[in-house]
C-alpha positions, 0 to 999 in steps of 0.5 A: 691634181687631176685626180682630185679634181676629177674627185670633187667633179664625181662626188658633186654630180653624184650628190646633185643626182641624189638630191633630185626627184628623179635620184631619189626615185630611183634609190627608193627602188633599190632600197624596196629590191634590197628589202624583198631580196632580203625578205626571200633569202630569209624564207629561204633559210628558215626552210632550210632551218627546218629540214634540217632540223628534220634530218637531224631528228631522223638520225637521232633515231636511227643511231638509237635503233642501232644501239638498241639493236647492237645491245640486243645482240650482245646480250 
């Protein structure tokens, strides 16, 4: 019974906090943190796509150059 009245207590404190200008403010501020954190995260891997990208295109060509090079051998 403790529990749940404690659990009511919390989620009234909570809901006033939110309502207020204040609380407000601040879930604004996060909201604004959480969108830049997620803005650099994709530059981030949109970099990262692009090397990547890079390195497979270097090994695509130099398997080519070692099986042009193995079928001169072997001829």
């Amino acid at each position: 019974m403790s529990g749940l009245i404690l659990g009511a207590a919390a989620g009234v404190a909570i809901a006033l906090f939110i309502t207020s200008d204040k609380g407000q403010e601040i879930l604004d501020d996060i909201a604004d943190a959480a969108g830049k954190a997620t803005d650099k995260a994709k530059e981030k891997f949109a970099g990262l796509s692009d090397e990547l990208a890079g390195l497979v295109k270097k090994g695509k060509g130099i398997v080519e150059d070692l099986e042009q090079k193995a079928k001169e051998t072997a001829s």
